[in-house]
VOGU-3710 file (C-alpha; in Angstrom, 3 decimals, decimal comma):
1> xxxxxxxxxx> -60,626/2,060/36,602  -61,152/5,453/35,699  -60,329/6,651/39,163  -57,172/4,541/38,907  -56,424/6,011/35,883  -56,268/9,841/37,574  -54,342/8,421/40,234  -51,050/7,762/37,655  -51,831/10,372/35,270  -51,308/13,140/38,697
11> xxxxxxxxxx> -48,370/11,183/39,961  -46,714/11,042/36,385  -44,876/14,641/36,758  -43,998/13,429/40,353  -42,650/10,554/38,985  -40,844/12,631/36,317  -39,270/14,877/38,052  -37,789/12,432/40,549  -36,308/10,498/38,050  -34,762/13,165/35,761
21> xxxxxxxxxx> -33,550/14,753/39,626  -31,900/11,787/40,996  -30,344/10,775/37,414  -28,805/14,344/36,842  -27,343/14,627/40,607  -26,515/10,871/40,881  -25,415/9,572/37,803  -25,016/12,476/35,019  -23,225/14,241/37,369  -20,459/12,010/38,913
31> xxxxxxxxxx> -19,651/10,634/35,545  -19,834/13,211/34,061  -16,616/15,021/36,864  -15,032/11,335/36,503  -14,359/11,311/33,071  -13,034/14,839/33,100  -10,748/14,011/36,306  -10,229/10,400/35,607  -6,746/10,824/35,985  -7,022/12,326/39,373
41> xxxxxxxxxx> -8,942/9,965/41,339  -7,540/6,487/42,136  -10,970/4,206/41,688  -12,411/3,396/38,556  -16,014/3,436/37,330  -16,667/0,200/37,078  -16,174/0,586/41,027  -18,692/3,320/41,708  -21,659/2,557/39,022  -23,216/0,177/41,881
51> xxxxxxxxxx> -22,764/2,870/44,351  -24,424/5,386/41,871  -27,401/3,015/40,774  -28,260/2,325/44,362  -27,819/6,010/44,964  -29,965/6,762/42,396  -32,796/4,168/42,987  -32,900/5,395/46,707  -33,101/8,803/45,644  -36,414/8,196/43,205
61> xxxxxxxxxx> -38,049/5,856/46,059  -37,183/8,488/48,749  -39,147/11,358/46,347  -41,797/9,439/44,922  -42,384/8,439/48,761  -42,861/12,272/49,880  -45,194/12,595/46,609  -47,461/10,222/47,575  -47,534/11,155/50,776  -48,496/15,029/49,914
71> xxxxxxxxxx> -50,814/13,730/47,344  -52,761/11,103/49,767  -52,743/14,049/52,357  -54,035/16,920/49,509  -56,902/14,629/48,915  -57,813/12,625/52,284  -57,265/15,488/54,353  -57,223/19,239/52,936  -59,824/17,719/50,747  -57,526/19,899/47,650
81> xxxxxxxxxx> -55,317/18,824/44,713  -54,450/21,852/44,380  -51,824/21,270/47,598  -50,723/18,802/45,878  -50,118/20,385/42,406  -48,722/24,033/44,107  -46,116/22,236/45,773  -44,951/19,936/42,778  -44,654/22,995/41,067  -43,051/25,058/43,756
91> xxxxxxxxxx> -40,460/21,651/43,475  -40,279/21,744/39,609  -39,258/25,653/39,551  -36,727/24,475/42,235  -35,254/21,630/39,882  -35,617/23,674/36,685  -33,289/26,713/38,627  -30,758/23,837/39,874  -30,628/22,460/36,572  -29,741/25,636/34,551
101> xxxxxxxxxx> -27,412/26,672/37,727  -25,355/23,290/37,689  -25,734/23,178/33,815  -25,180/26,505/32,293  -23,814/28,428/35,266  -20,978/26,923/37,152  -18,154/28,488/34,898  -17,102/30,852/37,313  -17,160/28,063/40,054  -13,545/28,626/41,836
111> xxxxxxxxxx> -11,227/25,823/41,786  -11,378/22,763/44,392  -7,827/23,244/44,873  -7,544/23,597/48,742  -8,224/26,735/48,786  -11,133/28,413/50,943  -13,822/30,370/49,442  -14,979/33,914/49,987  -18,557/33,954/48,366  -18,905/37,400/48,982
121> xxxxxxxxxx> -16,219/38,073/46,017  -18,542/36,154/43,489  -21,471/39,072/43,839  -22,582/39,159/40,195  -23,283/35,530/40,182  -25,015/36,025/43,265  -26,843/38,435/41,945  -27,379/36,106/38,207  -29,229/33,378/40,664  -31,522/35,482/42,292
131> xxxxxxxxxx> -32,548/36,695/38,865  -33,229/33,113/37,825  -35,125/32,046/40,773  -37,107/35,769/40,399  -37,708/35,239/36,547  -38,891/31,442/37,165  -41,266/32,188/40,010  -42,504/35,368/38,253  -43,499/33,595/34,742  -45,478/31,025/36,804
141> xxxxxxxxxx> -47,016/33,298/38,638  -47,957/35,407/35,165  -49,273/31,855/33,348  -51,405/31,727/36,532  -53,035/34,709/37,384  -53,161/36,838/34,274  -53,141/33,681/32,033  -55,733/32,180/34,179  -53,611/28,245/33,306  -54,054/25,808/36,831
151> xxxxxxxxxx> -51,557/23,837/38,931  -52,738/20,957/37,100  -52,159/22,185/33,851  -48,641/23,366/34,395  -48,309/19,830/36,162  -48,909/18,554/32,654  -46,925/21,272/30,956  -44,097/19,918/33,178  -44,421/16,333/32,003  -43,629/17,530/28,634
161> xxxxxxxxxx> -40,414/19,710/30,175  -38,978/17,196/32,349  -39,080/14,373/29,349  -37,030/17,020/27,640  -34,155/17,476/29,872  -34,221/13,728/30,576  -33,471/13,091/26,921  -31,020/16,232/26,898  -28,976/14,766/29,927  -29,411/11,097/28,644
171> xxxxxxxxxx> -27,635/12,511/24,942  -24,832/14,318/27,143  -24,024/11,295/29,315  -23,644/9,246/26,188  -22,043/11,782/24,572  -19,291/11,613/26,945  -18,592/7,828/27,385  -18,168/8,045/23,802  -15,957/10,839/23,710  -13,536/10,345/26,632
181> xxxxxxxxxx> -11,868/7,232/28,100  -14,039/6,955/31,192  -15,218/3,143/30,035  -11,494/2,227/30,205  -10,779/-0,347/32,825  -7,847/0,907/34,799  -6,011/-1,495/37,735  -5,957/1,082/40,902  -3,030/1,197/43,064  -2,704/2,747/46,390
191> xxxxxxxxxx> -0,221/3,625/48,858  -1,089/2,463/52,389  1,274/3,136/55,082  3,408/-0,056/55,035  6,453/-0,058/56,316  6,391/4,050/56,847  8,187/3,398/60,149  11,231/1,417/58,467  14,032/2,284/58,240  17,745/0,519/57,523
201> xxxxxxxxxx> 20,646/0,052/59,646  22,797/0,000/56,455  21,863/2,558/54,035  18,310/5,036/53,626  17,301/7,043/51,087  15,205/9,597/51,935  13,130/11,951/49,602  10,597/14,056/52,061  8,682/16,832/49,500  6,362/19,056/51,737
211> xxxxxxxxxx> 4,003/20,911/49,246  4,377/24,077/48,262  6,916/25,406/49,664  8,918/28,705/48,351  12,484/28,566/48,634  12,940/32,021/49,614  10,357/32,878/52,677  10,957/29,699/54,000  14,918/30,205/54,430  14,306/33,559/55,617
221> xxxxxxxxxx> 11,715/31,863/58,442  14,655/29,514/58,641  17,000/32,634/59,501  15,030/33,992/61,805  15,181/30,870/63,796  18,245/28,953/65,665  16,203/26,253/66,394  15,466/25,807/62,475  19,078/26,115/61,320  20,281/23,500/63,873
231> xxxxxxxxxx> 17,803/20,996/61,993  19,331/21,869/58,818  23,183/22,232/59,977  24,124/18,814/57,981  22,203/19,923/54,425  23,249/21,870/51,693  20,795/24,446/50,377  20,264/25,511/47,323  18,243/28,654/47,079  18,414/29,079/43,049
241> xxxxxxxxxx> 16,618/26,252/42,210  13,810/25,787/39,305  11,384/23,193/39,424  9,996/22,163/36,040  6,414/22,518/36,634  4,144/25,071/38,691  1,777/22,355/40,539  2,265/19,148/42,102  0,646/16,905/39,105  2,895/16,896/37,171
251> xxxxxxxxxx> 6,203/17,755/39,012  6,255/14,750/40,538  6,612/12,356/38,034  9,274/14,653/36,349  11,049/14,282/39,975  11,577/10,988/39,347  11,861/10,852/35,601  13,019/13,725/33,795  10,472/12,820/30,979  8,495/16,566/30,550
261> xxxxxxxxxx> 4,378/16,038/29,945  4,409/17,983/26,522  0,231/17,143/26,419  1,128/14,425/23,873  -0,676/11,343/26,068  -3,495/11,905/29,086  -1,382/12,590/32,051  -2,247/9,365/32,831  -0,637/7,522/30,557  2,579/10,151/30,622
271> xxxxxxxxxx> 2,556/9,313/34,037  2,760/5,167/33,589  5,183/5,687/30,695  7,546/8,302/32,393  7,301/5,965/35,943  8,041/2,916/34,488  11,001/4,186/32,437  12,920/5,919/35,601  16,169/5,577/35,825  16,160/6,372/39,688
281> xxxxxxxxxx> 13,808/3,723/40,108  15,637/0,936/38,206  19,303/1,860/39,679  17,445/1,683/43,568  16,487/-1,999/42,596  19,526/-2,768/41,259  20,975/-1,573/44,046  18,661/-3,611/46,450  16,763/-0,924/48,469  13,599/-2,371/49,208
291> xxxxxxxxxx> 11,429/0,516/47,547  8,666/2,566/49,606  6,792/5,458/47,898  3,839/7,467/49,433  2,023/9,510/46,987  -1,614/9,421/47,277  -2,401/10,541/43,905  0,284/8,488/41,953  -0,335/6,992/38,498  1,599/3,875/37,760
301> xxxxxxxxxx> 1,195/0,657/35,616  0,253/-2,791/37,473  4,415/-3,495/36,968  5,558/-0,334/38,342  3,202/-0,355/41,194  4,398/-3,816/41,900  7,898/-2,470/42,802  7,029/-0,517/45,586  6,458/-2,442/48,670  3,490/-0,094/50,185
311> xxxxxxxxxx> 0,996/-0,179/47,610  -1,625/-2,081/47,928  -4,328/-2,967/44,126  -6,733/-4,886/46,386  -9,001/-1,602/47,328  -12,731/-0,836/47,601  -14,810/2,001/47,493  -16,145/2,894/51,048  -19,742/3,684/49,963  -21,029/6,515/52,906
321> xxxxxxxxxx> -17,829/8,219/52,308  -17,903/8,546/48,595  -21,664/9,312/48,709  -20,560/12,139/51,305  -17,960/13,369/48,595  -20,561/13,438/45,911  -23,032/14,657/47,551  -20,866/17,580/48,604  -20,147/18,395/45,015  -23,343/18,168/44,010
331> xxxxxxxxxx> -24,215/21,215/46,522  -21,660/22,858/45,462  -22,165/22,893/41,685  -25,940/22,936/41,744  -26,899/25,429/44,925  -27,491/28,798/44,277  -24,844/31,286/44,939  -26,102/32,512/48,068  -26,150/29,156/49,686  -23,143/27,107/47,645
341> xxxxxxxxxx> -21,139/27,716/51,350  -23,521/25,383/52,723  -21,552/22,754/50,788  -18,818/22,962/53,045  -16,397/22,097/50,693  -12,333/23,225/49,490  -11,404/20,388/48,037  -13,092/17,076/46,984  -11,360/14,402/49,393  -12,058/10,646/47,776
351> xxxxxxxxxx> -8,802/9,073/49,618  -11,265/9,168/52,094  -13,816/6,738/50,207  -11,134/3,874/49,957  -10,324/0,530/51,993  -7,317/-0,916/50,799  -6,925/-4,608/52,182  -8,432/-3,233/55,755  -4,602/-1,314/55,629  -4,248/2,129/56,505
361> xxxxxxxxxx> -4,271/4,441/53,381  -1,373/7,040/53,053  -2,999/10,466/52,862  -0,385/13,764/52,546  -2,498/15,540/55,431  0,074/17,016/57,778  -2,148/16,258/60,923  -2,562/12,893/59,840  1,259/12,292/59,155  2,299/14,307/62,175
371> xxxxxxxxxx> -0,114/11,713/64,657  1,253/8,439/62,900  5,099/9,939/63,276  4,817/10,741/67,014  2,830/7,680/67,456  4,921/4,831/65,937  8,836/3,642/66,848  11,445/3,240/64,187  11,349/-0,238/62,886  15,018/-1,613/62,144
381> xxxxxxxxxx> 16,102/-3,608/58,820  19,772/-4,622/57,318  17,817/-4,292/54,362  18,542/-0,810/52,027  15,655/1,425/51,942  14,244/3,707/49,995  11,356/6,025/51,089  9,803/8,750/48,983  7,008/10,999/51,132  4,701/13,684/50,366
391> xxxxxxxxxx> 2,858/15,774/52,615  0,752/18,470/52,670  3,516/20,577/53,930  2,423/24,612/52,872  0,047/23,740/50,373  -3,376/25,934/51,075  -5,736/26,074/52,546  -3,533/27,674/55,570  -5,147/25,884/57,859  -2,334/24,640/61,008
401> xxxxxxxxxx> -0,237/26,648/63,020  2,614/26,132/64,063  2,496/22,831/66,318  0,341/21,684/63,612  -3,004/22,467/64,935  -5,955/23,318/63,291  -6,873/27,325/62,719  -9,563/29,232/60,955  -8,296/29,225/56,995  -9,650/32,347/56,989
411> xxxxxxxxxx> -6,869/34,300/59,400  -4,233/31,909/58,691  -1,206/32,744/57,042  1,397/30,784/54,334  3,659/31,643/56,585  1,879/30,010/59,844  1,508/26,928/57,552  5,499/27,116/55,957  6,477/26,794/59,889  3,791/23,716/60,129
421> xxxxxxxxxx> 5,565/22,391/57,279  8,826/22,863/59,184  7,627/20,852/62,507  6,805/17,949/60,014  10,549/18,029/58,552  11,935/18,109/62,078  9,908/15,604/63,547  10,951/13,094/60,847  14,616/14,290/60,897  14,435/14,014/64,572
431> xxxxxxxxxx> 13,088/10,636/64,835  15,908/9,432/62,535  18,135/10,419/65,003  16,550/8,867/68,232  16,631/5,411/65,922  20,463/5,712/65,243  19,762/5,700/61,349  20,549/9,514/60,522  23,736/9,437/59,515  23,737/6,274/57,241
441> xxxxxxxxxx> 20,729/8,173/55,407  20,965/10,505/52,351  18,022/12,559/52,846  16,542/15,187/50,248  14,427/18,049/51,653  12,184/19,727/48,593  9,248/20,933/47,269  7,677/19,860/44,544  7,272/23,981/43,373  6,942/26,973/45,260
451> xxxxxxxxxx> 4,025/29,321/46,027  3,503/32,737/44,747  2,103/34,522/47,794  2,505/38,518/46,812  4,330/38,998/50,109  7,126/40,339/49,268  7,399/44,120/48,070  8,404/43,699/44,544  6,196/40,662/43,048  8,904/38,446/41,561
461> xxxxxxxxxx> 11,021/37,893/44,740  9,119/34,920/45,082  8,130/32,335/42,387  6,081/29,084/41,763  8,929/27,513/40,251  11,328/28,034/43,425  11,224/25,577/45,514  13,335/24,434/48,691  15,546/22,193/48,253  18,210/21,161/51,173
471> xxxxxxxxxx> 20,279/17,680/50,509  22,251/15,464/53,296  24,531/12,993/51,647  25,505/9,795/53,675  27,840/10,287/56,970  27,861/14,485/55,923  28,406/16,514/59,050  28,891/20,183/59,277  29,614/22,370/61,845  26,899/25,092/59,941
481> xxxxxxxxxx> 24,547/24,662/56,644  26,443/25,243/53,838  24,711/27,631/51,050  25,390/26,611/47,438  24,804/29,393/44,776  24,730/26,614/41,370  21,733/27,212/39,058  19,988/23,602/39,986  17,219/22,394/38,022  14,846/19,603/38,438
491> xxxxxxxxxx> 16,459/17,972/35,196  19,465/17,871/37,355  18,026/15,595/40,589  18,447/12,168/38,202  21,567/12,730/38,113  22,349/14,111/41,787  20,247/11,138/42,874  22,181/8,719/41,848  25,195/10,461/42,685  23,852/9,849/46,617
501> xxxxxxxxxx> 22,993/6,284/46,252  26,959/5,870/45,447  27,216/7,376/48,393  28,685/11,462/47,321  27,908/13,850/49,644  25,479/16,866/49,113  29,297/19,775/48,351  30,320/17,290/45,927  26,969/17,067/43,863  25,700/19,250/40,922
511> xxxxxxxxxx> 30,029/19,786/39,740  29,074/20,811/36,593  26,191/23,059/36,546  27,871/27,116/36,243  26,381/30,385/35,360  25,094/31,745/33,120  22,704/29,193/32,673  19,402/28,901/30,840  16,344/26,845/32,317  13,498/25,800/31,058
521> xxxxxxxxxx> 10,201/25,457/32,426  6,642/24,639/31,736  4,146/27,480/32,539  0,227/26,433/33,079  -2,932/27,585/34,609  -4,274/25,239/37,269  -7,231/23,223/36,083  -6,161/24,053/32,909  -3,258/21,940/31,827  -4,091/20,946/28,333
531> xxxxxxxxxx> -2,520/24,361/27,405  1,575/24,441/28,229  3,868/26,866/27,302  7,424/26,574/27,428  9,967/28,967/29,052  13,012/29,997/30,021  14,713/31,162/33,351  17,589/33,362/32,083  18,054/34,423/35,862  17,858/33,700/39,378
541> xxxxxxxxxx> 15,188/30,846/40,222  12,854/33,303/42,207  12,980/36,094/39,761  9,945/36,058/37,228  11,562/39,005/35,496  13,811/36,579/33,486  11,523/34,753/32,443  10,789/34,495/28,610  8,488/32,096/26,414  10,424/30,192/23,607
551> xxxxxx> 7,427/29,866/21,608  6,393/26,236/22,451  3,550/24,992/23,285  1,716/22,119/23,878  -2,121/22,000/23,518  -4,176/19,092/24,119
//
C-alpha cells in the first residue's frame, strides 16, 4: 500500500503538468482566438469542442504515457528517481517559459494577415525570451545547489504551481464565455464552387474583385503593356476612385450595401443586417438572375444565404486539418522567439478544415482559381446570372509570378503579384469570350481597396483607398479604353449597379458625380477595427495629402 502510495504521489506533478499543458494549448487557447475572431471564421464552437476534447484527452494520455515510461525506466533500470524528477523539471521550466511567452508576451506578435515574417526584425523580443529561459533555469539551479532543495522537492513545489495556473486559466476561460458571444449558436454558410462555370446566354452580371489592388501601379503596369490594354479595350476606367474602407472586411459588405460599419453591432451582425437589406441584391431577384456569390469569408443570415445558389449550410469540420491549423498557432504564439519560424505560418487557413456536402469549397487563392478556370468549360443557361468573385488577386504575401506560379515571398514583388492578378482577370475575361457570352455580360473589374506599397517617390501617389476599378456595360465595344476622370466613390456602385442591370453602358454611368467633390472614408488599423475614424478625401483618390479627419469616430 505504502509503496502504491509513492507511486501516485511521484506521478502527481506528471499528471499536473500534462493536464494544465494540454488544457492551455488545446482548449484555453482555441477558444480563447475564437471568441476574439468569431466573426472571421465560418464554423462555430459547438463544431470544434469535440475536436478540442479529443485533442485534449489525447494530448494528457500521450504525456502521462512518456511519464510513466521515464519513471518505470528511472527506477527499473538507472536504478535513480532522480532521472525521473530532473527531467520533469527540465519539462516544467519548459511549460512555465511557454506559458508566460504565450500569456504575457505575444503583444508584439505581427499580424496573421498574409504577410511573411522576418524574425530577425523582432530582436528585443528575441532577446526578452532568452532572458526568461536564462532566469528560469538559473533560479532552479540556485534552489538546488546553493539552497541545497532536491528534484523531488521542487517536484512537489511544482504541484502547488501548476494547480495555480490551472485555476488561473480555468477563471480566464470562463471569464471569456461570459464576456463575449462565443456560446452563441450561429448557422454557418459556405460558398462551394457551384455553378462557377455558368454562365447565361441572355444576360451576366459579372463582379470579379481581385484583392488589393492599387489603382495607380496597376494602370501604369497596364500601360506598359499592349497585351494588357487589349483585355481592357471594352471597359471604362476610373482612376479617381475611393473605396470606403482600407481592408477587405469590411469593404465588401459596403460593396454591396452602402450601409457603413460605424462599430455600433459586431461586424457580424452589421454584416447580416447590411446583406440582407441590399438593394443590389433584391433588384437581381426581382430581376430573375439566378444569384452566385463566392466570398469565403462572408457573413450572412440563414435567409440571405438562402438566395445565393452556391452556398452550401450543411458543412463539417475536417478534424486533421483544423488540428493542423491549431496546432500551427499554438507554435506560433507559445515558441520562443528564436524558434516561432518553425511554425511555418502567415496566415491561419481554416477554409481548409471544412467539408461542405462532399462539394468543393470556394477559396480566393489565385492558384486554386486559376487551375479550376483553365480546367472547366463554360456551362450554358437562358437563365440571367449573376456572379460575384473574389480572389486573392495582389493581396500579400507576394508569393506568384507572373503565370501564377509559386515564388519565394521573400524576393517577390507587389508588382510580380499585381501582374498575377492580371492573368486571373484575363483568363476569366478570355474564357467569356471562347463561350460566346462576353458581350451579353456587364462585367465590373475592382478592388475591394488598394495597397500602400511606398513605391512611388513621393508617399501619397499611391493609397489604400484607391482601388481599380474598370466597368463593361452590356453589348459596349470600343475601339480603345476609355479613361473617365469623375470622382467615383464606393457609395456610388448601388447606384451604377443597377444602372447596368437596365442594361446602360459603362460612358453613360456615374452622370452626376462633378468636381469638386468631398468623400468620405473610414480610416482603421488592421486587427484593430473597434477604433474608426472618419475622413474626408478633398482631392484626388490616390492622394493622402487631402485627406482630413471630420472628428468622428466610432469606438467599440
Amino acid at each position: 500500500m505504502k509503496e502504491k502510495h509513492y507511486f501516485f504521489k511521484a506521478l502527481l506533478p506528471a499528471a499536473l503538468l500534462s493536464i494544465v499543458a494540454s488544457f492551455m494549448l488545446f482548449i484555453v487557447e482555441p477558444i480563447t482566438f475564437y471568441s476574439g475572431n468569431m466573426d472571421d471564421l465560418w464554423f462555430d464552437i459547438y463544431d470544434t469542442l469535440p475536436i478540442l476534447f479529443k485533442l485534449f484527452g489525447l494530448s494528457v494520455l500521450c504525456l502521462m504515457l512518456f511519464f510513466l515510461i521515464i519513471y518505470l525506466c528511472s527506477k527499473k533500470i538507472f536504478k535513480k528517481e532522480k532521472v525521473y524528477y530532473s527531467i520533469l523539471i527540465v519539462l516544467v521550466l519548459v511549460f512555465l517559459a511557454t506559458y508566460i511567452q504565450g500569456n504575457f508576451l505575444a503583444g508584439s506578435l505581427p499580424g496573421l494577415n498574409g504577410d511573411s515574417f522576418n524574425w530577425r526584425e523582432y530582436m528585443p523580443d528575441v532577446i526578452i525570451s532568452l532572458l526568461l529561459w536564462v532566469i528560469l533555469f538559473g533560479l532552479t539551479g540556485f534552489f538546488l545547489i546553493k539552497k541545497k532543495i532536491t528534484f523531488q522537492k521542487l517536484a512537489q513545489y511544482s504541484s502547488y504551481l501548476l494547480s495555480a495556473i490551472f485555476i488561473m486559466l480555468s477563471i480566464s476561460l470562463l471569464s471569456t464565455l461570459l464576456t463575449t458571444p462565443a456560446l452563441e449558436d450561429k448557422t454557418p454558410s459556405r460558398a462551394t464552387y457551384d455553378y462557377f462555370d455558368l454562365a447565361s446566354t441572355d444576360r451576366n452580371f459579372f463582379v470579379f474583385l481581385v484583392d488589393a489592388v492599387d489603382s495607380q501601379s496597376f494602370h501604369q503596369l497596364l500601360q506598359e503593356n499592349q497585351d494588357y490594354q487589349q483585355t481592357f479595350q471594352d471597359f471604362t476606367y476610373y482612376p479617381d476612385t475611393t473605396s470606403y474602407y482600407p481592408y477587405t472586411r469590411d469593404s465588401i459588405p459596403y460593396i454591396f450595401t452602402q450601409t457603413p460599419n460605424h462599430n455600433e453591432d459586431s461586424f457580424g451582425d452589421y454584416s447580416r443586417k447590411a446583406y440582407s437589406n441590399s438593394t443590389t441584391f433584391k433588384n437581381l431577384q426581382e430581376d430573375n438572375y439566378k444569384m452566385l456569390f463566392y466570398e469565403d469569408e462572408a457573413i450572412f443570415d440563414s435567409e440571405t444565404a438562402d438566395t445565393f445558389d452556391n452556398m452550401s449550410k450543411n458543412i463539417r469540420l475536417n478534424e486533421s486539418n483544423f488540428i493542423e491549423q491549431i496546432v500551427r498557432y499554438d507554435l506560433f504564439k507559445y515558441l520562443p522567439f528564436p524558434l516561432k519560424g518553425k511554425a511555418h505560418i502567415e496566415k491561419l487557413s481554416f477554409w481548409m478544415a471544412e467539408i461542405a456536402d462532399e462539394k468543393l469549397g470556394f477559396t480566393w487563392r489565385n492558384i486554386d482559381n486559376y487551375q479550376y478556370l483553365n480546367s472547366h468549360e463554360i456551362e450554358k443557361t437562358d437563365e440571367k446570372v449573376f456572379h460575384f468573385i473574389h480572389v486573392e488577386g495582389a493581396h500579400i504575401p507576394f508569393n506568384l509570378d507572373e503565370n501564377i506560379e509559386p515564388i519565394d515571398s521573400k524576393i517577390g514583388t507587389y508588382s510580380q503579384k499585381q501582374k498575377a492578378a492580371f492573368t486571373m482577370i484575363q483568363t476569366y475575361i478570355n474564357r467569356l469570350k471562347t463561350a460566346g457570352v462576353y458581350d451579353n455580360s456587364s462585367i465590373v473589374i475592382m478592388a475591394d481597396h488598394g495597397y500602400k506599397d511606398g513605391v512611388y517617390e513621393y508617399d501619397y501617389i499611391n493609397s489604400r483607398f484607391n482601388p481599380i476599378l474598370y466597368i463593361k456595360g452590356v453589348n459596349e465595344t470600343h475601339s480603345k479604353m476609355h479613361t473617365s476622370d469623375k470622382p467615383i466613390s464606393f457609395e456610388d456602385l448601388g447606384q451604377a449597379f443597377d444602372d447596368l442591370r437596365l442594361g446602360k453602358k459603362s460612358t453613360d454611368l456615374f452622370k452626376d458625380i462633378e468636381y469638386p467633390r468631398d468623400r468620405t472614408i473610414i480610416y482603421y488599423v488592421w486587427n484593430e477595427e473597434d477604433h474608426m475614424v472618419e475622413e474626408i478625401q478633398s482631392g484626388k483618390a490616390w492622394n493622402d495629402t487631402t485627406i482630413t479627419e471630420t472628428g468622428n469616430v466610432f469606438d467599440r
